[in-house]
N, C-alpha and C positions, 0 to 999 in steps of 0.2 A: 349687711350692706357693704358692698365693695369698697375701696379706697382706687382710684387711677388719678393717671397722667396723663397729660396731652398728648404723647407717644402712643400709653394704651389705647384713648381715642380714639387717634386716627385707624391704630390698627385694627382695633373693632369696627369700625367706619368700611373698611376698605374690603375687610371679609366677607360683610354682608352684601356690599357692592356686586364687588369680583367675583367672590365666591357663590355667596348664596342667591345672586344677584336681586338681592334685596334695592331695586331703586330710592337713591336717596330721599328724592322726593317724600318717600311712606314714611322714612325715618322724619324728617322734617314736619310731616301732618301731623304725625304722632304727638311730634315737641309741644305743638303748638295747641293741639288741643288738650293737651296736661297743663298748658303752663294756664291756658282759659278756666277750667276747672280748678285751681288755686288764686281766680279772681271772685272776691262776692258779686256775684252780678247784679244782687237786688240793691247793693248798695254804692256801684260806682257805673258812673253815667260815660265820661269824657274822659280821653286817652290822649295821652302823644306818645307815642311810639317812635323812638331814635332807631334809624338802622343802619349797619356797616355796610361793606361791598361781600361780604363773606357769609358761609350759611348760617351765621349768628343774626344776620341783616335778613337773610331769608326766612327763618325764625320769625320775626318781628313783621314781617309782609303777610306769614299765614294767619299770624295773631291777630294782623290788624283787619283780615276777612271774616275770621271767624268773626271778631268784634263787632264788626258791620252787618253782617248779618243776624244779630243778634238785636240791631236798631241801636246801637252805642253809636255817641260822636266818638269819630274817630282822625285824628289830624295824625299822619305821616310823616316823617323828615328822615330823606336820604343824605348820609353827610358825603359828601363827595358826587360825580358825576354817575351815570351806568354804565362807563366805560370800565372793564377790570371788575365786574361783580360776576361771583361764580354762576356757574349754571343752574345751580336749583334757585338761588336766591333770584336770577332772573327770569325766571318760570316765574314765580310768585310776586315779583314785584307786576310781571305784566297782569299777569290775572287781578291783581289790586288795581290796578291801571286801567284796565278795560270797567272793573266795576262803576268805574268812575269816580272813583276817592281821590282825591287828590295829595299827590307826594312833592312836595317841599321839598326843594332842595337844601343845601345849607355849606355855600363853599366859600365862603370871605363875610370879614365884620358884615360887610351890610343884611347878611343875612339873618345876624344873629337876634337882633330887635325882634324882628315876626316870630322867631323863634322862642324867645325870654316870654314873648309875653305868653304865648300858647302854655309853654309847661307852668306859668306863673299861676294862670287859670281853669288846668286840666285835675282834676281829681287825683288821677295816679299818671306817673312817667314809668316807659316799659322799656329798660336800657337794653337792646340790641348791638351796640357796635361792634365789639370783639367777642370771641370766643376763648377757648382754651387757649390757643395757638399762638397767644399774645408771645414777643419775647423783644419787643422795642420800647425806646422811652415813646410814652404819648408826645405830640407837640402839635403846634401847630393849631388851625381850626380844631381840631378833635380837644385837642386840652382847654380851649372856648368851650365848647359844647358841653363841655364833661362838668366843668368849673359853672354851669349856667344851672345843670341838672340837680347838682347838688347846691346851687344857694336858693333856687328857687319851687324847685316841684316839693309838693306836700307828701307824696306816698313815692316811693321810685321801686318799681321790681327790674328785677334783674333777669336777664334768659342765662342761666348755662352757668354762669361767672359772672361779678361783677366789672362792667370795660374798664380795664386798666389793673387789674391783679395777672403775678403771673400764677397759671394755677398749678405749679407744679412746686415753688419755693413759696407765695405767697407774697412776694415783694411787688411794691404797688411800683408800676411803671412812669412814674412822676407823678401821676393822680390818678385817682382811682372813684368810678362812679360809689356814693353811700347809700347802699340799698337798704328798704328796710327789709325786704323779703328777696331770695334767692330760690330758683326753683331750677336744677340742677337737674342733670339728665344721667341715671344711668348708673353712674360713678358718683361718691363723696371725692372730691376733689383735694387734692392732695396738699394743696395751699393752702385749704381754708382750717386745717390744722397748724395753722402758725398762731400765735396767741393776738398779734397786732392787727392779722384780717378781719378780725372778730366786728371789729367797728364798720366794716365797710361791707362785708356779707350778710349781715341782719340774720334774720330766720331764716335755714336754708332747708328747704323741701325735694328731697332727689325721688324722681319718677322716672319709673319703667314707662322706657319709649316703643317697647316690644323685638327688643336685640337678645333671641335665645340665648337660654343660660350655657350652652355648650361652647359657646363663642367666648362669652364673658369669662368661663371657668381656665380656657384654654391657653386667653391672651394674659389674666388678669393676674399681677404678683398676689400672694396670699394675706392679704392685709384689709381689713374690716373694721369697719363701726359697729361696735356691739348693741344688740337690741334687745327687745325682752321678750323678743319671739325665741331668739337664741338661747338664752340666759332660761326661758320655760322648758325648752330642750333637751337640754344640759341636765336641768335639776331632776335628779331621782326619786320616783315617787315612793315613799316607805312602804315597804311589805307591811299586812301586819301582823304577821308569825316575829317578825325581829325583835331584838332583845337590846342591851346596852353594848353588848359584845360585838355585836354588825356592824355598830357605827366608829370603831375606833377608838386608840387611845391616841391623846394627841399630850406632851409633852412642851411646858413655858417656861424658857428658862430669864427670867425676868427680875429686872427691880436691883434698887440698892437704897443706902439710908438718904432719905427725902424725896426719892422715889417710888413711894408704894403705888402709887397712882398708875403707873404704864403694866406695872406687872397687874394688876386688880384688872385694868380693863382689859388687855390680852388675853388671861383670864377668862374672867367675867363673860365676856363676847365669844370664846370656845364654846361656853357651856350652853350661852343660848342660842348659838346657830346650829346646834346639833350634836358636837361630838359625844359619843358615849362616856368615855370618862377622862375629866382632865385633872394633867396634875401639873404644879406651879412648882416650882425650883428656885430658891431664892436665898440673899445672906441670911445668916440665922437672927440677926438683930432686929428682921423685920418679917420674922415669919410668924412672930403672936399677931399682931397687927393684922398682915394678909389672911389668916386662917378666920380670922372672926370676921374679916368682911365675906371670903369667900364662902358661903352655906355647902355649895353644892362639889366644889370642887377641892382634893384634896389638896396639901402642900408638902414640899419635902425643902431643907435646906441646906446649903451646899457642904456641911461639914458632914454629911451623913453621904458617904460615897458612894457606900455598896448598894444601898440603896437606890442611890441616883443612877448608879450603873444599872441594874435592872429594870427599874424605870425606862430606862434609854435603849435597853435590850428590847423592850418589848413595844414600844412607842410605834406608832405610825406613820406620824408626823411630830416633828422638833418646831419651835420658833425659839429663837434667839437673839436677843440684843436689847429690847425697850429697856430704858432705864438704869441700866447696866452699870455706865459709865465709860469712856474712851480710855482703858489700862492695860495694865500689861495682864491684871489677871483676868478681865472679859475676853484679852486675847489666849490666854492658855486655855481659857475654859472654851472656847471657839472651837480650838485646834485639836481639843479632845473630840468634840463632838463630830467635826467632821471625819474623823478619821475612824472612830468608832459605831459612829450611830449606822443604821441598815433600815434608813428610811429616809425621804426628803427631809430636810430641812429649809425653815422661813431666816432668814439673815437679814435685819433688820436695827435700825438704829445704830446703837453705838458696836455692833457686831458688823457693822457695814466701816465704821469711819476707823477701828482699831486693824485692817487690813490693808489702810494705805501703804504702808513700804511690807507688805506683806503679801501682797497678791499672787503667788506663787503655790499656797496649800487649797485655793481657790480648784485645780486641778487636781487635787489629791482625793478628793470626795470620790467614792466610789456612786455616791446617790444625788439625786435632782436638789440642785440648790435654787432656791428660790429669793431674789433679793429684793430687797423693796426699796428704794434710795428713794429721798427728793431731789433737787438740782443739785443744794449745795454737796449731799452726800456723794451723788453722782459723780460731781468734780472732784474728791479727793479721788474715788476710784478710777477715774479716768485720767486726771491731771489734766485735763480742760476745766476751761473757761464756763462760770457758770451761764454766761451768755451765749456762748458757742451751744453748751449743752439746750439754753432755751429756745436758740433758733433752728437745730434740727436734733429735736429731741427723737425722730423713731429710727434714722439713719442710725444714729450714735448709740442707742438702745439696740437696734438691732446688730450691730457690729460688735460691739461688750456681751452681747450674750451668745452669737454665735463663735466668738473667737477661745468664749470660755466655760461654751455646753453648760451657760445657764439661763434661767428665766429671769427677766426685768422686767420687775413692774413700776415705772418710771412715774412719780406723782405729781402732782398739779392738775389745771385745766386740759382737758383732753387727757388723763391718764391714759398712758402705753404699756399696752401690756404682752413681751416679745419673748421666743424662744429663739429667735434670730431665723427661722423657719416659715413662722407664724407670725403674725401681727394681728391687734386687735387691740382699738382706741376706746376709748370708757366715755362716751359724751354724756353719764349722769354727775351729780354733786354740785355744788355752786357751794361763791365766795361765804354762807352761813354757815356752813362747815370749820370756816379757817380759824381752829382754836387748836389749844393742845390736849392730847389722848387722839387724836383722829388718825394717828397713824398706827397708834397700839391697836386700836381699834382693828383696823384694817389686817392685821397682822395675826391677830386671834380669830378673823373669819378666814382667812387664807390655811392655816394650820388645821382648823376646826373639821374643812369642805377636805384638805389631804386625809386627815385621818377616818372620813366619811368613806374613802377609796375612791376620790377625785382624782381623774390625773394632777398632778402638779400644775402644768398650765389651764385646766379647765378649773380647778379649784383658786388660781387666782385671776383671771379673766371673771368668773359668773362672782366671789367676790369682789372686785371692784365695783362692777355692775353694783348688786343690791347695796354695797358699801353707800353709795352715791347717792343709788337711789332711794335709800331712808332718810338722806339728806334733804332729797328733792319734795320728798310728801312732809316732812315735818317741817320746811322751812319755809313753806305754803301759809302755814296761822304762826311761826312762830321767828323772828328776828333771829336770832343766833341759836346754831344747835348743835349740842356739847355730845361725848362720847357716851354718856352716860343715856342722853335720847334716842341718840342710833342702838347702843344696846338690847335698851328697852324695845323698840319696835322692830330689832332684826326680825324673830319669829312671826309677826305680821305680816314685813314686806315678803318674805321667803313666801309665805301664804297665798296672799294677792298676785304673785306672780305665775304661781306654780295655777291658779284657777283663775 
């Protein structure tokens, strides 16, 4: 699924126009008979339909035919005159007009009573006013209307965008309709990755209006919502002539004293998402500990070098940092690794926060580094603000990784997952995930999928994905859910998805 702009929009708008002379009109049918098919019909009777002067209003006129014909009540409200509504939109308004439904207008207080009461009493409100294109504050009658839709209507959908987001930053234009369902055209919209839209775009459904994919591909920056069509793609299905030797070795360089815990599930989560053989790296103080919880996986501890050097010689994939601790010796053991190992490495936890005034051997790595920060870490690497960093997290991700040829996988809601090239947003996981191990977790699938012979960014994009997504199926029957139950069900979810 695409990610655009109000920019991308139009310009896909205008190709099909001009170029392909695709009449608006078909694109506007299209809108309208998707967004009807995302209504239950056997369970909602009466409409009021709000519509602008613009083809977001023209929208909301094809809606409210099909409606009609369909035998739905159907009540109309044009907010402003027909003077200045565009040309498709007034094709369709006349065609509602000739039907004979009658269109409300709604241009001063007095209008607004007839109005309160209709959405008071209508089943669902089908917000029309604006589109993409929004970039004013609301006022006026319109911030009436808006402020009426949301204290009064019981279900409200949205066409396109909720009226009053911008959808390109996601800041609400003074107020902003609260939809509960969003049915989006085309594009995932670029605003509604802001974490504050969350509240006002409800459930957001994006459907193909029938705008070829050669158009889409041509205008559209590289940036995606990952899906499990994608994520089934991606995942390679095992020969089964293969052996332990196919899949990888993948190397964890983890843990310290009362940290056994990040290094065990880093670990731990390697071995059961696939890789052929892992081996754990850690103080010697806590490697009887690690060894006997680990069954399957071997251990090596850092006083044994020549060891650890061959290990690393022949390794696949690296992860480094869970547990570590923020010193100077996670830093030297860092600055070995990058400079010696001849395979990706995962850069992670306290391997991401011991590089602040460091950032300079970041460049020296001959191989794909892959980092995985959350906000806070983010900000020491960046030396922004971690509120800066939450309100354009894929700019900022994508500008840190393309300035320093590496991959970010930026955490939180909507995880970003960027090679500064590439973009692609993670919409699986939710807040019963928010414990600790979830990121060691995450870290041991990303290392596990490189030593499988993932590319680096395909091994931590389809990880986040199923990361999430064992979150999303276990936290269906169970309130909070620990690293220890995504472990448990990675092999499951990898399963279910790949069939």
């Amino acid at each position: 699924m695409r990610i655009g702009t109000a920019k991308i929009s139009r310009e896909i708008d205008k190709i099909c126009i001009e170029k392909l002379k695709m009449p608006g009109m078909i694109l506007m049918e299209n809108a309208a008979l998707k967004v009807v098919k995302n209504i239950d019909m056997n369970k909602i009777n009466s409409f009021v339909l709000v519509c602008g002067k613009g083809n977001n209003g023209g929208d909301g006129f094809a809606i409210a035919r099909h409606l009609y014909v369909q035998g739905k009540k159907v009540q109309v409200f044009l907010v402003g005159n027909t003077e200045g509504l565009s040309h498709d939109c007034m094709v369709n308004y006349c065609i509602v007009s000739n039907l004979g439904i009658e269109i409300s207008k709604v241009n001063n207080i007095s209008d607004l009573d007839y109005f309160r009461s209709c959405v008071g009493t209508s089943e669902m409100v089908i917000d029309c006013l604006f589109g993409t294109g929004l970039t004013r504050k609301i006022e006026g009658i319109y911030e009436k209307v808006i402020s009426i839709i949301n204290e009064n209507s019981s279900y409200t959908l949205s066409v396109d965008v909720p009226s009053g987001i911008n959808s390109d930053n996601g800041q609400v234009m003074g107020i902003c309709v609260k939809a509960h369902k969003t049915v989006s055209f085309q594009l995932y919209k670029r605003g509604f990755l802001k974490y504050s839209t969350s509240k006002f775009i409800g459930q957001v459904i994006v459907e193909d209006i029938g705008i070829p994919s050669k158009v889409i591909d041509d205008v559209c920056l590289r940036e995606f919502i990952l899906d499990k069509n994608l994520i089934k793609k991606t995942i390679k299905i095992r020969d089964k002539y293969c052996n332990k030797g196919n899949f990888g070795r993948a190397l964890i360089i983890s843990g310290s004293e009362g940290f056994t815990g990040a290094a065990y599930i880093s670990a731990e989560t390697a071995v059961r998402s696939g890789a052929g053989l892992v081996t754990l790296a850690c103080p010697k103080d806590i490697q009887g500990i690690l060894s006997c919880k680990l069954t399957e996986a071997m251990t090596v501890n850092f006083t044994e070098k020549e060891k650890i050097q061959e290990i690393v010689s022949r390794a696949k994939a690296i992860a480094i940092g869970p547990g570590m601790g923020n010193s100077i010796e996670t830093f030297r053991l860092l600055e070995k690794i990058i400079k010696r190992s001849k395979c990706p490495i995962v850069v992670d936890a306290d391997a991401i926060n011991v590089l602040q005034n460091h950032k300079d051997i970041i460049k020296e790595s001959s191989n794909a580094l892959v980092f995985t920060p959350h906000p806070g870490e983010m900000s020491r690497l960046t030396e922004l603000d971690i509120k800066d960093i939450n309100e354009n997290r894929v700019d900022i991700a994508k500008k840190f990784a393309l300035e320093n040829n590496v991959i970010v996988l930026l955490k939180g809601y909507n995880t970003v997952i960027t090679d500064g090239n590439s973009t692609f947003i993670n919409p699986t996981g939710n807040s019963a995930m928010a414990n600790g191990g979830m990121g060691d977790c995450l870290t041991g699938l990303i290392t596990s999928f490189i030593a499988q012979g993932y590319t680096p960014l395909e091994a931590t994009y389809v990880s986040a994905y199923i990361h999430g997504y064992c979150g999303d199926k276990l936290s269906s029957k169970m309130f909070s859910v620990n690293a220890k139950h995504i472990i448990e069900y990675i092999p499951y979810a990898i399963k279910e998805i790949i069939e």
